[in-house]
C-alpha positions in Angstrom: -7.9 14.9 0.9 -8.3 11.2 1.6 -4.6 10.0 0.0 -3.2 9.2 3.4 -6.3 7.6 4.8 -7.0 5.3 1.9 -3.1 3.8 1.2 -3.1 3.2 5.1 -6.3 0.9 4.4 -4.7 -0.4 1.2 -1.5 -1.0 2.9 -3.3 -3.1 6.0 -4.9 -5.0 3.5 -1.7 -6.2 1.8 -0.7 -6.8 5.0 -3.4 -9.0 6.0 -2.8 -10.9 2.3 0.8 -11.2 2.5 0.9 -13.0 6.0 -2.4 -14.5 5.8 -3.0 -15.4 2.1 0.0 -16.0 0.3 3.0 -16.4 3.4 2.9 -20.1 2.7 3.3 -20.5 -0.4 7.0 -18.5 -0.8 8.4 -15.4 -1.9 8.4 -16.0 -5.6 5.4 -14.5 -7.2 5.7 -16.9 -9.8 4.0 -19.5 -7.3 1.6 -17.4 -6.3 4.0 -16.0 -3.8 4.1 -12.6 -1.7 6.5 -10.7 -3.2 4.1 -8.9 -5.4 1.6 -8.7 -3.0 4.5 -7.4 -0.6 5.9 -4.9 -3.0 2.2 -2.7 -3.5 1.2 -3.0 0.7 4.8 -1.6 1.0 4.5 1.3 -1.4 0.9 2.1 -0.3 2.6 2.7 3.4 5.2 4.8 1.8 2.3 6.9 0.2 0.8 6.8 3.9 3.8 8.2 6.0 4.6 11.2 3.4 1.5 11.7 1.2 0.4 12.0 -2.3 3.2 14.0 -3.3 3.2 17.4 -5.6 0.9 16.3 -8.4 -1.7 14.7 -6.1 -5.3 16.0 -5.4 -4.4 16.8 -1.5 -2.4 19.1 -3.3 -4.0 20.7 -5.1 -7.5 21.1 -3.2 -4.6 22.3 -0.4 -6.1 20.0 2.1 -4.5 16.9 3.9 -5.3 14.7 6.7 
C-alpha cells in the first residue's frame, strides 16, 4: 500500500546524497563516488512513477496509493 510512497522518500534521499554527499568526489564509486549512490535513487524513482509491480504487496492487498 505504501510502495510508491516509500521509493519516492528513498529516491529524494539519494538525491539529496548524490548532490550533496558524494557530487564532489566523482562518478567512480570506487572513490567513494555517486554512481552507486545514483544508480539505487534512480531505480527507487522508477518504482515511484509505475509501482511495485505484479508480485508486490500493493498487489496483492489490491490497494495502491
Amino acid at each position: 500500500m505504501f510502495t510508491r510512497f516509500f521509493a519516492a522518500a528513498v529516491s529524494i534521499e539519494m538525491a539529496y546524497l548524490t548532490f550533496v554527499q558524494y557530487w564532489a568526489k566523482g562518478y567512480g564509486w570506487r572513490t567513494d563516488g555517486y554512481e552507486y549512490v545514483m544508480m539505487w535513487g534512480m531505480l527507487a524513482f522508477a518504482i515511484a512513477l509505475r509501482g511495485g509491480g505484479n508480485y508486490s504487496l500493493d498487489r496483492a492487498i489490491g490497494r495502491e496509493l
